[in-house]
Backbone as a printed PyTorch tensor [residue, N CA C, xyz], in Angstrom:
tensor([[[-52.4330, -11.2640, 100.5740],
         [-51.8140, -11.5890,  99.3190],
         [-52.4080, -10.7050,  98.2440]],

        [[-51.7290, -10.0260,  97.4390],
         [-51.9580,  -9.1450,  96.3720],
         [-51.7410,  -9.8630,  94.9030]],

        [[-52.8550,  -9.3970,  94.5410],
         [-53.1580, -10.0440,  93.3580],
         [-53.5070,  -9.1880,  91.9260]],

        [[-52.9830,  -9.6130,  90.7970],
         [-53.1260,  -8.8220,  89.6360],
         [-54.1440,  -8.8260,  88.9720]],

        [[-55.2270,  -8.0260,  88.7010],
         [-56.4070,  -8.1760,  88.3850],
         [-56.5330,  -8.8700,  87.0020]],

        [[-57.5290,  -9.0280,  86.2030],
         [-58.2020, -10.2470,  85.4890],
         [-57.6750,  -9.3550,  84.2480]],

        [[-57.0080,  -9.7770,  83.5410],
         [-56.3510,  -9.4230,  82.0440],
         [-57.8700,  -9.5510,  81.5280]],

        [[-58.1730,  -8.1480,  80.7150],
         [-59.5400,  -8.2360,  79.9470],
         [-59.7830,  -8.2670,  78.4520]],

        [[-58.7100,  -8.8740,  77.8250],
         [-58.0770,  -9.0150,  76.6270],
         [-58.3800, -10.5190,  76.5740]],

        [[-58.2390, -11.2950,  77.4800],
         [-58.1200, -12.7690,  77.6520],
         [-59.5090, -13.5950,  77.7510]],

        [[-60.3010, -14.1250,  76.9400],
         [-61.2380, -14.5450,  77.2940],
         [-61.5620, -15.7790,  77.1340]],

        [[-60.9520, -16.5920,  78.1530],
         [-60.5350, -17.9960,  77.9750],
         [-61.9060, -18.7620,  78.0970]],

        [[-62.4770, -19.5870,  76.5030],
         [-63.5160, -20.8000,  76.6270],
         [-63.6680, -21.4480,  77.3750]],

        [[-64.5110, -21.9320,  78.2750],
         [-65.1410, -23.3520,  78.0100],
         [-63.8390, -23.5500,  79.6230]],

        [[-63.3290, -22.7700,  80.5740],
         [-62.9010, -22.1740,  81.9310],
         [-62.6070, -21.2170,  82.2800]],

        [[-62.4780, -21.5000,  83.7660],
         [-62.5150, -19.9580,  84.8190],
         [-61.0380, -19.5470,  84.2510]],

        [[-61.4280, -17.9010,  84.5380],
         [-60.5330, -16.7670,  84.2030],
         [-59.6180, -16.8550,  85.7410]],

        [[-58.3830, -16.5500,  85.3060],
         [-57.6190, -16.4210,  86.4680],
         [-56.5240, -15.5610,  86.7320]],

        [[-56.2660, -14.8690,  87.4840],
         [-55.5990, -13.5660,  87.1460],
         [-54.2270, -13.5230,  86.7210]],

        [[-53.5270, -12.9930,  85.7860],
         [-52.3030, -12.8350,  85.2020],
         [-50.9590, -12.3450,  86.1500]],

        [[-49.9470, -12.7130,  86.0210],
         [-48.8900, -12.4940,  87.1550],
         [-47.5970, -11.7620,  85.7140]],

        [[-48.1540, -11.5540,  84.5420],
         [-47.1000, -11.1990,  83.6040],
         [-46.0550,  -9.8840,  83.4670]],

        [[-46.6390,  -9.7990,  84.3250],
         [-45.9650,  -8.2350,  84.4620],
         [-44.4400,  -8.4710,  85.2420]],

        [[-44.2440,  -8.9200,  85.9920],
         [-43.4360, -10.0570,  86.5940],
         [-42.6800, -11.0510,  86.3630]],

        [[-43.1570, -11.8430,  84.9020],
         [-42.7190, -12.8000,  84.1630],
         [-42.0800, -11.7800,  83.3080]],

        [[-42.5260, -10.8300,  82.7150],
         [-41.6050, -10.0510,  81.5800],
         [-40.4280,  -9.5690,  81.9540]],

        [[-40.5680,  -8.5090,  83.5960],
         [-39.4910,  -7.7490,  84.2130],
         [-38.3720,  -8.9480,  84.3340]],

        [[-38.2220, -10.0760,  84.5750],
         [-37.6600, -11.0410,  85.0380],
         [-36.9150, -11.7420,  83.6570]],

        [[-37.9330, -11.7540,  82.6720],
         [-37.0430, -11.8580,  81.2010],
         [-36.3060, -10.7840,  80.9420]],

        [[-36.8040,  -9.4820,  81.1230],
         [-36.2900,  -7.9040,  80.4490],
         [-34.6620,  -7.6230,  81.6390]],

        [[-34.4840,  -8.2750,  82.3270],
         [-33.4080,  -8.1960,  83.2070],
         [-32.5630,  -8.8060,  82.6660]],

        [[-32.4860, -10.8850,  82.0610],
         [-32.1980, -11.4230,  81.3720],
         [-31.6710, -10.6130,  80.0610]],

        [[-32.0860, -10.1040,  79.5530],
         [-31.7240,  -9.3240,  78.0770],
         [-30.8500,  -8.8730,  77.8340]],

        [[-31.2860,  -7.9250,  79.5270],
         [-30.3380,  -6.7040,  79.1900],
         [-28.9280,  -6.9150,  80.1300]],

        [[-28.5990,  -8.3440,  80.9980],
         [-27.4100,  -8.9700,  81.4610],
         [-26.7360,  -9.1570,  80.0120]],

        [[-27.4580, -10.2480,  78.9260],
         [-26.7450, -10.5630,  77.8530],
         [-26.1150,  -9.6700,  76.7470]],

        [[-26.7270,  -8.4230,  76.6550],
         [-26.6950,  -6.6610,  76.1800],
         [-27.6110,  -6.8340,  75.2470]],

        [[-28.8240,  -7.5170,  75.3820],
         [-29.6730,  -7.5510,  74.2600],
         [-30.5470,  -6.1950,  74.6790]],

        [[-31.7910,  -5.8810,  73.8020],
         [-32.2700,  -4.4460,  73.3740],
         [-33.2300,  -4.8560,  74.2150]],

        [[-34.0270,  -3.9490,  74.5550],
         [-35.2520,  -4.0030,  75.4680],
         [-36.3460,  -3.3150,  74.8410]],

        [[-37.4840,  -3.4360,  75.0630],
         [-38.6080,  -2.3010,  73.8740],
         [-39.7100,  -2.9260,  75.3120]],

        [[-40.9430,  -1.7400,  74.9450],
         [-41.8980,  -2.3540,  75.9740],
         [-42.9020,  -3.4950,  75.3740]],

        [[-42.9800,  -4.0540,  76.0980],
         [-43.7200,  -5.5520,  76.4750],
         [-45.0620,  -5.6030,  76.7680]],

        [[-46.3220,  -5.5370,  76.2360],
         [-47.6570,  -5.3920,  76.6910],
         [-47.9240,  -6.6820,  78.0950]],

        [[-48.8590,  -6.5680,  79.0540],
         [-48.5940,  -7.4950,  80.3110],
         [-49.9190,  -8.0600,  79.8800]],

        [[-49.0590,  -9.1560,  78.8930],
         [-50.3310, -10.0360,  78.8480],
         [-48.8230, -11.5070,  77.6100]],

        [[-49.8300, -12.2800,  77.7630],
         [-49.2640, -13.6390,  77.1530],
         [-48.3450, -12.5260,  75.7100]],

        [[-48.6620, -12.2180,  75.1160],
         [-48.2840, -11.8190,  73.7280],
         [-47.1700, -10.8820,  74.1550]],

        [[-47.0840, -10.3220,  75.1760],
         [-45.9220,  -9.7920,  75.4060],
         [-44.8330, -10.4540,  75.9930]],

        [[-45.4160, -11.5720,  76.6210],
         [-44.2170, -12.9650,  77.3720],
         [-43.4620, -13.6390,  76.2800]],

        [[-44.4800, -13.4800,  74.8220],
         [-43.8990, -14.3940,  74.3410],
         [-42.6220, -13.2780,  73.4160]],

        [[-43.0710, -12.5270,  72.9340],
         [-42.0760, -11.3620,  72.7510],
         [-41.1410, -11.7770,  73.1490]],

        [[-41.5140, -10.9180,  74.4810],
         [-39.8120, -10.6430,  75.5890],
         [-39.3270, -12.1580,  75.6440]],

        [[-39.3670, -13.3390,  75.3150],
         [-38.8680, -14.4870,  75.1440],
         [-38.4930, -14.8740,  73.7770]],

        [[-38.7810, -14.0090,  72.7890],
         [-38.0630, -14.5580,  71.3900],
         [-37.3150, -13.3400,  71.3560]],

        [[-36.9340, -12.3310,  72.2310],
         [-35.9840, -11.1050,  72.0320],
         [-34.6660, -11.2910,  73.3080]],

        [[-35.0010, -12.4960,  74.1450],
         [-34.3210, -13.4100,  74.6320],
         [-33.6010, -14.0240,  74.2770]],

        [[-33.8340, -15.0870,  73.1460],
         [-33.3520, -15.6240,  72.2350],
         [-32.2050, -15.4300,  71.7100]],

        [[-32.7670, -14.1880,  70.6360],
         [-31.8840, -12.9250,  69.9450],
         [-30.8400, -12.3610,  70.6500]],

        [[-31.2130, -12.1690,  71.6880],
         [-29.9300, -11.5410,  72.5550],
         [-29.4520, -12.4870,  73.0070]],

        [[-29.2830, -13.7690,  72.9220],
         [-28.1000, -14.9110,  73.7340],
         [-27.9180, -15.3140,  72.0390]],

        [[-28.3740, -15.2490,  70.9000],
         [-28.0270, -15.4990,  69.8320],
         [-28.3700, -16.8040,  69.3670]],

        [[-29.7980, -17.2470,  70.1320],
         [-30.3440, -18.1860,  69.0230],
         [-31.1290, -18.1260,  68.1920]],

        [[-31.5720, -17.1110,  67.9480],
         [-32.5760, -16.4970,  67.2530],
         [-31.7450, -15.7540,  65.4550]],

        [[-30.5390, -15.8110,  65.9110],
         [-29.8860, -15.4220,  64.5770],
         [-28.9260, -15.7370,  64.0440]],

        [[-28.8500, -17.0490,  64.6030],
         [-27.2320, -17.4270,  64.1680],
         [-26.3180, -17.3100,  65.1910]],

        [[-26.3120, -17.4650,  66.1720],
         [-25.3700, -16.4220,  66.9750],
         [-24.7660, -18.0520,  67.9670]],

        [[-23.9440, -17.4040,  68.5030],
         [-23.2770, -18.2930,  69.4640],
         [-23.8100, -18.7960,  70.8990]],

        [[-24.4020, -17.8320,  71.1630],
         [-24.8630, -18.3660,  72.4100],
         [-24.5750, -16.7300,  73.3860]],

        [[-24.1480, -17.1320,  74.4800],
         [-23.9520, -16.2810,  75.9240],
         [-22.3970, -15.7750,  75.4990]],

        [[-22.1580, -14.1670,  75.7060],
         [-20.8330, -13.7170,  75.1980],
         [-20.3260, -13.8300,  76.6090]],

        [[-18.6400, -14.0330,  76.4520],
         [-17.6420, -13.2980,  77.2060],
         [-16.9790, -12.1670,  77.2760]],

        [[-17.5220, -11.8190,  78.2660],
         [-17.1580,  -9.9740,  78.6870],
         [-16.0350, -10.0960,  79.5330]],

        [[-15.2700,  -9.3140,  78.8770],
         [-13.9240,  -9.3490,  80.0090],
         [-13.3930,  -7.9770,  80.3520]],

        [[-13.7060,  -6.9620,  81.4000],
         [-13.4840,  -5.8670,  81.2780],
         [-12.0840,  -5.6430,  81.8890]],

        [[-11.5270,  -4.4240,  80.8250],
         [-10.1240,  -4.0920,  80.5340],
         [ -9.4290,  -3.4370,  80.3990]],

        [[ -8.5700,  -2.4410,  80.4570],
         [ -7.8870,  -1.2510,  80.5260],
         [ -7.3330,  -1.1170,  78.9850]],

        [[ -8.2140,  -0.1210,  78.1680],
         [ -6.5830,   0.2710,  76.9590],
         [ -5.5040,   0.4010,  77.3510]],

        [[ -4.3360,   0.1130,  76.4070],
         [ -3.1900,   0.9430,  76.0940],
         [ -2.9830,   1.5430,  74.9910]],

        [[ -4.2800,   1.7410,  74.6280],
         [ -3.8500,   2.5920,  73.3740],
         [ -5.1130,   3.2260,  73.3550]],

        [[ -5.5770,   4.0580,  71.9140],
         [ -6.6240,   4.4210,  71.8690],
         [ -7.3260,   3.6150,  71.1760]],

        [[ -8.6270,   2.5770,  71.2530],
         [ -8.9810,   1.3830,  70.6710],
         [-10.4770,   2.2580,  69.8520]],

        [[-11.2850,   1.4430,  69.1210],
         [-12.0890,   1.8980,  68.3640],
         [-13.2500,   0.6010,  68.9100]],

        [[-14.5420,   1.0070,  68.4260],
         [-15.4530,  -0.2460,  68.6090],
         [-15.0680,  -1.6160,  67.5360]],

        [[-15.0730,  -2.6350,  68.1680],
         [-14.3570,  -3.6190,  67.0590],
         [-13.1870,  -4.3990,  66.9750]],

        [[-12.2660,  -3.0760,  67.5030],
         [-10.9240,  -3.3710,  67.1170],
         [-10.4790,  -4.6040,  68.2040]],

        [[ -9.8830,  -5.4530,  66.9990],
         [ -8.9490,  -6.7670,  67.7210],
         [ -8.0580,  -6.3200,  68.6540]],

        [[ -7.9360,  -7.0170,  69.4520],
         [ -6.8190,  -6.6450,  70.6790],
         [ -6.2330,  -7.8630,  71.3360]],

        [[ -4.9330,  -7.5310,  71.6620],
         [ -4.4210,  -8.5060,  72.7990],
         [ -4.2150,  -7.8610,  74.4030]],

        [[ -3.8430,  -9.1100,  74.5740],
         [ -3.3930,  -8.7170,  76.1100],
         [ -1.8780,  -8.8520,  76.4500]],

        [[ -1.5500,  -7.6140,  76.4090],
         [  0.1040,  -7.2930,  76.8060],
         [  0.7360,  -8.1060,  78.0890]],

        [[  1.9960,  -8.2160,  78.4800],
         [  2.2390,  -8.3320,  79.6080],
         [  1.8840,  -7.0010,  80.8750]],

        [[  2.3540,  -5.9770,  80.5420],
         [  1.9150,  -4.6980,  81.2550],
         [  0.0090,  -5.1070,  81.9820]],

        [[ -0.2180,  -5.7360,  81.5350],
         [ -1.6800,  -6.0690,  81.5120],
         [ -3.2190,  -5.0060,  81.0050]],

        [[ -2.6730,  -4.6620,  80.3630],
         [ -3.2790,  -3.3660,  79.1180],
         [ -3.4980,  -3.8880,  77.7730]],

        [[ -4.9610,  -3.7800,  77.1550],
         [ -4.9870,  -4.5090,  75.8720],
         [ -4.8130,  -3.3390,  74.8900]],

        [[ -4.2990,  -4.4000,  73.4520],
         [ -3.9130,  -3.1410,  72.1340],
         [ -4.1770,  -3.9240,  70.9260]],

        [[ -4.0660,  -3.2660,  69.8740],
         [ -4.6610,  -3.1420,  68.6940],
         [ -3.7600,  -4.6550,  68.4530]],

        [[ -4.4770,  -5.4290,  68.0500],
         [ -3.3590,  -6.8400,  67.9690],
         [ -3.1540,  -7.1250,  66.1790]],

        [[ -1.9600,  -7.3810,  65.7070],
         [ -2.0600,  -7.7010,  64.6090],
         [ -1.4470,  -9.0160,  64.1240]],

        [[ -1.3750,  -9.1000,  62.8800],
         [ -1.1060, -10.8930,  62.6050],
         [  0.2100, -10.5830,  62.0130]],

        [[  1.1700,  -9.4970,  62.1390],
         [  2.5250,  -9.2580,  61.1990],
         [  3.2730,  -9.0680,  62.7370]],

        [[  2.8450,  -9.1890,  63.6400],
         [  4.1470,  -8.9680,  64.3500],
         [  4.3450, -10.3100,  65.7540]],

        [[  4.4950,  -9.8230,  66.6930],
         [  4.8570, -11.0480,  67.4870],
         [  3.8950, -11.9440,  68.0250]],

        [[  4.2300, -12.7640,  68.1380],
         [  3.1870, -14.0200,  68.5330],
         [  1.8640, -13.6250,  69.2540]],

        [[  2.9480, -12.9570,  70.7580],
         [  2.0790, -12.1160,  71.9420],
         [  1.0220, -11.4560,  70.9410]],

        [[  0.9160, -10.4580,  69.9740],
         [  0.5860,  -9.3330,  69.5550],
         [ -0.5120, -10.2740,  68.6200]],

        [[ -0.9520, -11.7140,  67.9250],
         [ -1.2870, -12.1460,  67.0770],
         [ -1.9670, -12.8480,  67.6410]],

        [[ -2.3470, -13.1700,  69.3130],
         [ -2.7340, -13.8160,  70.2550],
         [ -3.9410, -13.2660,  70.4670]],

        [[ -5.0870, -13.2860,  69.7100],
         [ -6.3890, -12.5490,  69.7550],
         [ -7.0160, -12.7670,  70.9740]],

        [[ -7.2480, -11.7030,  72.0010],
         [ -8.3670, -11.8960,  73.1730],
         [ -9.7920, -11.7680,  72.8380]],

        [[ -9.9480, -11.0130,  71.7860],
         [-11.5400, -10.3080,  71.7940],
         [-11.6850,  -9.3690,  70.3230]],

        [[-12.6120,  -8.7600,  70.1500],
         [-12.9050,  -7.2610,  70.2620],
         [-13.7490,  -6.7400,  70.8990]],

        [[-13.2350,  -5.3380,  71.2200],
         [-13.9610,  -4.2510,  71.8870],
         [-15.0040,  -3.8150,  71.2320]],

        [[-16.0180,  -4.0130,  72.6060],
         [-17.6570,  -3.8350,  72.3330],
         [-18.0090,  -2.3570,  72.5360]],

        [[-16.7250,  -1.5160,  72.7690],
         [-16.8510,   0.3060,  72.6480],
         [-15.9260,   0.5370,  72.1370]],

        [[-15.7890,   1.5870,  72.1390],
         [-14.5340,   2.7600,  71.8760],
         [-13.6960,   2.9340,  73.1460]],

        [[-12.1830,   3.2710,  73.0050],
         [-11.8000,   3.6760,  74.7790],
         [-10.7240,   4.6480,  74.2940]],

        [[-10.0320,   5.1410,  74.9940],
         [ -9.1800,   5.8960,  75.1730],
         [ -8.2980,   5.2110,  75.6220]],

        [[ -6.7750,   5.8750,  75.7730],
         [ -5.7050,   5.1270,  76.4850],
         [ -5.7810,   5.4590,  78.1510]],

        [[ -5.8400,   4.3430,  78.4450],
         [ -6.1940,   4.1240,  79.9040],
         [ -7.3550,   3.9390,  80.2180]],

        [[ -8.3270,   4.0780,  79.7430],
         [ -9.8780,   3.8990,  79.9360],
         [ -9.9790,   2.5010,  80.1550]],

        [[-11.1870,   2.1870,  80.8180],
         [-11.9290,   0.8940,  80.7790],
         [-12.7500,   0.3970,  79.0560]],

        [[-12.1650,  -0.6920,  79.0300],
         [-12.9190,  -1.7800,  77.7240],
         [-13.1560,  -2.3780,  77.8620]],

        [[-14.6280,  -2.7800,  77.4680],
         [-15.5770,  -4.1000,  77.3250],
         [-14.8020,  -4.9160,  76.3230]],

        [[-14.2970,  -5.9880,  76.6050],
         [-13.7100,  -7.0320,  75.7580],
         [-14.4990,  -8.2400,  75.2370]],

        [[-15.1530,  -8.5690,  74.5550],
         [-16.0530,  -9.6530,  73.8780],
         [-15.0970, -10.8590,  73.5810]],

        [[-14.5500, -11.7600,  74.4200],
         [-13.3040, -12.8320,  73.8530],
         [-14.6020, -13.7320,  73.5120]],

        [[-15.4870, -13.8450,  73.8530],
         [-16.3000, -15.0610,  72.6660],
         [-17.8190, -14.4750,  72.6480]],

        [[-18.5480, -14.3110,  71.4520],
         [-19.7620, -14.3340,  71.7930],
         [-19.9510, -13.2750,  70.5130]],

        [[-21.0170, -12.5650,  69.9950],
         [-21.5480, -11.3800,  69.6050],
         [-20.6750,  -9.9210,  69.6230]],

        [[-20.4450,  -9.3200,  68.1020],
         [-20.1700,  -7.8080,  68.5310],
         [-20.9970,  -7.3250,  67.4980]],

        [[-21.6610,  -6.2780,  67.6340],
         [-22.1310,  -5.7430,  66.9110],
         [-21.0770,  -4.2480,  66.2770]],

        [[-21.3430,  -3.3730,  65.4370],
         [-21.1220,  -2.2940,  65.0140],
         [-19.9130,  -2.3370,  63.9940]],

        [[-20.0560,  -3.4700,  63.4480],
         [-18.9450,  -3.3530,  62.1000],
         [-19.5560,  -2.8550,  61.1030]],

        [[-19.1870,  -3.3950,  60.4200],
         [-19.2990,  -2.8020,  58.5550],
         [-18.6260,  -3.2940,  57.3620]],

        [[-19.8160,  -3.6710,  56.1390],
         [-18.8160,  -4.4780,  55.3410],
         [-18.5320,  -6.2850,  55.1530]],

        [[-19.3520,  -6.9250,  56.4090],
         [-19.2890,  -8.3610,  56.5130],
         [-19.7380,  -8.6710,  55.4990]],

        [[-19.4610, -10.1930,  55.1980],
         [-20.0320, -11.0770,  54.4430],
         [-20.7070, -12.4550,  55.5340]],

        [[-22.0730, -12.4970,  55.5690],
         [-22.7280, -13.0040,  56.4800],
         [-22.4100, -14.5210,  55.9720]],

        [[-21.5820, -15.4530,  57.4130],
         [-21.2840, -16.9750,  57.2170],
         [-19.9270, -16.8570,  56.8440]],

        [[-18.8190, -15.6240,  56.3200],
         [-17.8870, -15.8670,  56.0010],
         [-16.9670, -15.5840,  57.5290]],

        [[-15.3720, -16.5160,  57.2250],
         [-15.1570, -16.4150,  58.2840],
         [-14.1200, -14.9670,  58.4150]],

        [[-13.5880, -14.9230,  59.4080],
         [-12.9400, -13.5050,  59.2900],
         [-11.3980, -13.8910,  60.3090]],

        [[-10.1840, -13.5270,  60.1130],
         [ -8.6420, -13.3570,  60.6590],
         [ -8.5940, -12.1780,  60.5280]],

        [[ -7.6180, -12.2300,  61.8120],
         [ -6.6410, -11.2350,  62.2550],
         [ -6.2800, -10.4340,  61.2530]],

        [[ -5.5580,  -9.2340,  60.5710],
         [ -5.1080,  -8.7350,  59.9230],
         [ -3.7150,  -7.9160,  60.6190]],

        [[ -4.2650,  -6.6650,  60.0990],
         [ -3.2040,  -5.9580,  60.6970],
         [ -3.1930,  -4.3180,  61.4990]],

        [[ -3.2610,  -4.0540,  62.8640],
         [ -3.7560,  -2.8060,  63.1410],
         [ -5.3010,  -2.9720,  64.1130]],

        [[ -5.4180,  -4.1600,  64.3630],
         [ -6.3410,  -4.1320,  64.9320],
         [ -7.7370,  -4.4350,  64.2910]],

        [[ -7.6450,  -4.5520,  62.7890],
         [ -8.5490,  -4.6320,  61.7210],
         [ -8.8370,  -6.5560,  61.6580]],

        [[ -9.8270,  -6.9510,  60.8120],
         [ -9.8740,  -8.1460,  60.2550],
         [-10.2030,  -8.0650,  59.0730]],

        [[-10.4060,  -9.1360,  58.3210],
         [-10.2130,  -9.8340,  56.8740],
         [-10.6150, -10.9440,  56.6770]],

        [[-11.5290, -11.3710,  55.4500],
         [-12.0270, -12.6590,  54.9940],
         [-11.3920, -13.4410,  54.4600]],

        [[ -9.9590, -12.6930,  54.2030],
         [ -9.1360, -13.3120,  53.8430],
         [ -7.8740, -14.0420,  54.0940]],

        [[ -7.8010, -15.0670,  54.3770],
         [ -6.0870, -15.6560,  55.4510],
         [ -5.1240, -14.7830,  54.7530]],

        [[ -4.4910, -14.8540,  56.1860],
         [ -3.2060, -13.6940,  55.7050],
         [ -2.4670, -14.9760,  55.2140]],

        [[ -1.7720, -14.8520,  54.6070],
         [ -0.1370, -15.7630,  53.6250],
         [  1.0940, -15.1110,  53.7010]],

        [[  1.8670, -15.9190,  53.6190],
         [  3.2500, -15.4340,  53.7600],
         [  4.3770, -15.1270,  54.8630]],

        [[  5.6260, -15.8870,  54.6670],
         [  6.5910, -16.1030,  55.9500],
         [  6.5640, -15.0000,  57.0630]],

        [[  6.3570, -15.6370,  58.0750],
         [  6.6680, -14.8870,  59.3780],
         [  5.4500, -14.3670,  59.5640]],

        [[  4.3220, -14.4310,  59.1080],
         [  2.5390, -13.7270,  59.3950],
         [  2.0200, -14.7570,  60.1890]],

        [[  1.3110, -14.3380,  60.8790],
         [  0.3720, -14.9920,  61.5150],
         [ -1.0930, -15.4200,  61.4210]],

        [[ -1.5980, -16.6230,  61.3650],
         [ -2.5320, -16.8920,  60.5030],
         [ -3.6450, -17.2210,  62.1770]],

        [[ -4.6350, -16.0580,  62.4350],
         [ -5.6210, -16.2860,  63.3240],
         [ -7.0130, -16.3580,  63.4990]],

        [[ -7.3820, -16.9460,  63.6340],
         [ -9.0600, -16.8710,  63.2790],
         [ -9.5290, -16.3530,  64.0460]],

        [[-10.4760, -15.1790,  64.0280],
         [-11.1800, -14.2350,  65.0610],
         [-12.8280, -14.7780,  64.9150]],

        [[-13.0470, -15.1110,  64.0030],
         [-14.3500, -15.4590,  64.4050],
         [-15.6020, -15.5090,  62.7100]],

        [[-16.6780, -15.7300,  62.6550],
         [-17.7800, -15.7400,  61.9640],
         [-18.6790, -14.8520,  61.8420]],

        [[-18.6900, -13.8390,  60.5270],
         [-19.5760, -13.0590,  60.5320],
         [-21.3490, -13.4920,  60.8760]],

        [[-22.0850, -13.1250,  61.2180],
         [-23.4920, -13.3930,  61.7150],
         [-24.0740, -12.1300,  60.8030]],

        [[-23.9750, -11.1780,  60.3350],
         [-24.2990, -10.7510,  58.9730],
         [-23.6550,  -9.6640,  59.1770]],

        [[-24.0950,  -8.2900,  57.7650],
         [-23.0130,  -7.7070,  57.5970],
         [-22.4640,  -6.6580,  58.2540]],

        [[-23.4880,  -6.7120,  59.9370],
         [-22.3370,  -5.5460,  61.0620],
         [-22.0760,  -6.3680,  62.1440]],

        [[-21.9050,  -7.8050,  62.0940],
         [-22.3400,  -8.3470,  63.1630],
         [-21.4060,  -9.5920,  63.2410]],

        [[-20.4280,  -9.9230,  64.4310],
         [-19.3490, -11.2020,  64.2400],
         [-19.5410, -11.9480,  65.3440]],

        [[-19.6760, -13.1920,  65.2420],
         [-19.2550, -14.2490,  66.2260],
         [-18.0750, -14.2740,  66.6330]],

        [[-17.4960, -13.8740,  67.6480],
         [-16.2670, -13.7940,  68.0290],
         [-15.8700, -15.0550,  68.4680]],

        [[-14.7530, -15.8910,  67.8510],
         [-14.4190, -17.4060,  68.1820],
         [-12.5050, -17.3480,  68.0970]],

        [[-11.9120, -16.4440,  68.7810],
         [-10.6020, -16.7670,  68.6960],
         [ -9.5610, -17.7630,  68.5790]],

        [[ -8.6690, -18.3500,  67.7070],
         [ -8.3060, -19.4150,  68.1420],
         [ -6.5960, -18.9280,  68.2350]],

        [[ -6.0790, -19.3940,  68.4870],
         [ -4.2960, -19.4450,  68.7100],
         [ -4.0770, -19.2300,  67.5090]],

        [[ -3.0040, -18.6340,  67.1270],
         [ -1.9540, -17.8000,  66.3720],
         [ -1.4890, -19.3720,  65.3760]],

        [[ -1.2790, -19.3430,  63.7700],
         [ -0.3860, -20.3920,  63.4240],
         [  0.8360, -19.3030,  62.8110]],

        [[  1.9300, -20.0350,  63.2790],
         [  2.9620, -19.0140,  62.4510],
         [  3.5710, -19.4540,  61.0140]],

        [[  2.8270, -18.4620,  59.9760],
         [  3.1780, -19.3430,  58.6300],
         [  4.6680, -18.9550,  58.2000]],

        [[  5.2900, -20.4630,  57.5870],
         [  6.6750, -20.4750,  56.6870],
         [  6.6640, -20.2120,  55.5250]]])
């Protein structure tokens, strides 16, 4: 049996020293992280780095900032050329696109936004609930709808035949809780 020698940083009072297994405990959080797409940085192998890599844990499932919890990743084919961010639906063709709140129901039917950039035909990371980072411009706690083009707004859209959708909660100002709900069609 192999064993990790005596952390010499640690000089525990008043009992026996016993050897540290943290190196192990961190890799095993730092895997965790980076499933949820949280950031990784190095971790010293000792208690102070466990506890780290466990409040950067946190942060990356989003309790540490407001955040929702564990995202949904739904990976996806453009049909168009999409941007990081941009709202999208899911077509019948089964190809997602820039979704907006002025045109048809289908089209106002928010799945997500995209957690990259894609091209038409490329593969997209789709975020339908959870964390996106790389916006610009939020108002942290305000909520944010659908707009138009693939864009959002703090502001409800108004007016006959628009579609009124909630995409989700800014978490500050590059950063959204993605919480989609169904399309209302305003009269």
């Amino acid at each position: 049996m192999t064993t990790e020698p005596l952390n010499p940083s640690v000089t525990p009072l008043y009992q026996e020293r016993y050897a540290e297994n943290t190196a192990g405990v961190i890799a095993a959080i730092t895997a965790c992280i980076v499933a949820v797409g949280g950031t990784v940085v190095s971790y010293p192998s000792n208690t102070a780095g466990v506890i780290q890599a466990l409040i950067d844990l946190q942060k990356a499932l989003g309790g540490g900032s407001g955040g929702s919890g564990l995202s949904v990743r739904l990976p996806m084919t453009a049909g168009q050329d999409l941007a990081i961010a941009d709202a999208v639906y899911l077509a019948n063709d089964g190809f997602v696109y820039k979704a907006r709140s002025n045109g048809s129901r289908a089209e106002a039917s928010l799945l997500g936004l995209c957690r990259e950039a894609a091209n038409t035909g490329q593969s997209v990371t789709v975020i339908a609930r959870g964390r996106v980072d790389g916006l610009s411009g939020l108002t942290p706690s305000a909520e944010y709808f659908l707009a138009t083009g693939g864009a959002l707004t703090s502001t409800a859209p108004v007016g006959s035949g628009i579609y009124l959708t909630m995409a989700g909660q800014a978490l500050s100002a590059t950063s959204l809780d993605v919480q989609p709900q169904a399309p209302i069609l305003l009269t």
